[in-house]
Structure formats: structure tokens, C-alpha cells
C-alpha positions in Angstrom: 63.0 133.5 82.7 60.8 132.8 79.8 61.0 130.4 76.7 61.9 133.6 74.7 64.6 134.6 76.6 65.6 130.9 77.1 66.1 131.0 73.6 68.1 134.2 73.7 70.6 132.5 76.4 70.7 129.6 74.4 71.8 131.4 71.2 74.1 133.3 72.7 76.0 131.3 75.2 75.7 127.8 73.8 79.1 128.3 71.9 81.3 129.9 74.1 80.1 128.0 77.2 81.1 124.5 74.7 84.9 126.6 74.6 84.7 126.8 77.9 84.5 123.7 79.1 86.7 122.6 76.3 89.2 123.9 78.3 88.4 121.4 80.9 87.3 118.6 79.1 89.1 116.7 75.7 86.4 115.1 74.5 84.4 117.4 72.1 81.0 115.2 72.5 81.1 115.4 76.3 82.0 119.3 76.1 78.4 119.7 73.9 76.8 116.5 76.5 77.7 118.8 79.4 76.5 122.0 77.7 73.5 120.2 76.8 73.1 119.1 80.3 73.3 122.8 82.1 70.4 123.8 79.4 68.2 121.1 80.3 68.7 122.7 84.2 67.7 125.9 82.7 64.7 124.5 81.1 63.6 122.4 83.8 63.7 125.7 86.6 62.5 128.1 83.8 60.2 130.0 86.0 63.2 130.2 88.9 65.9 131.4 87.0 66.5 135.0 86.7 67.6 136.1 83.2 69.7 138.7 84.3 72.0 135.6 86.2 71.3 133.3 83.7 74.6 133.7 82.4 76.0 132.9 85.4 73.9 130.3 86.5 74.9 128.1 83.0 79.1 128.7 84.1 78.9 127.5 86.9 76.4 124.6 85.8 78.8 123.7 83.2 82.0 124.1 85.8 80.1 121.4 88.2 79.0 119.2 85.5 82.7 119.2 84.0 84.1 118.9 87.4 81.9 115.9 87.9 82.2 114.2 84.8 86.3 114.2 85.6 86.0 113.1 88.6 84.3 109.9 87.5 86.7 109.4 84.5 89.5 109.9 87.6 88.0 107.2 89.7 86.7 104.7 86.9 90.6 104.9 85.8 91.0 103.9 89.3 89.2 100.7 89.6 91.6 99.0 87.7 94.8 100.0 90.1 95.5 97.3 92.8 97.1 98.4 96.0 
């Protein structure tokens, strides 16, 4: 992948992958964070990532990432809960 098409997958997936993980995630400003986040992986493996799976590749970043980020909201809720 090159900037150009970076730019393309950017343009073209940015909003729907921010619906996406809406649908896992409430908060609006982690939903673009997490986005924002699977880009950056893009950007940083440019030269790695074929464009023809980039589309791909950005789900499932932003399934992980969402995953992740609930996970720690699960277990920081969690520190406060005494046995």
C-alpha cells in the first residue's frame, strides 16, 4: 500500500468503520480514538499492507482495538468490587 491509496482507504472507510464500532462502543470519541488508532497501524506498516486487504485488515484492527478498550472499561469497573 501507498500514501495514495492510504488516502483512498482512509476516505472511504473512515465513516463506516466509526458505525461499526459504534455498535460496540457508546462513547462516540473513543469510536473515532479507535478508528483513529487502526489508521495509525495502517500508516505505520504502509509498505506491508496489501490494498486489496486493506479493508479487512482496518475491521478487524478496529474489532481488536474495541474489544480491548471494553475489556479494560470491564476490569477498571472491577477494581472497585470487594470480594
Amino acid at each position: 500500500m501507498n500514501r495514495e491509496e492510504f488516502e483512498h482507504a482512509f476516505r472511504s472507510h473512515y465513516s463506516q468503520l466509526v458505525s461499526y464500532v459504534r455498535t460496540m462502543v457508546a462513547d462516540e470519541e473513543e469510536c473515532h480514538d479507535i478508528v483513529g488508532m487502526a489508521f495509525e497501524g495502517v500508516w505505520k506498516n504502509l509498505g506491508k499492507i496489501d490494498p486489496a486487504t486493506a479493508k479487512g485488515y482496518l475491521y478487524s484492527s478496529v474489532n481488536h482495538l474495541a474489544i480491548n478498550l471494553l475489556r479494560k472499561h470491564l476490569l477498571d469497573g472491577l477494581d472497585g468490587v470487594e470480594d
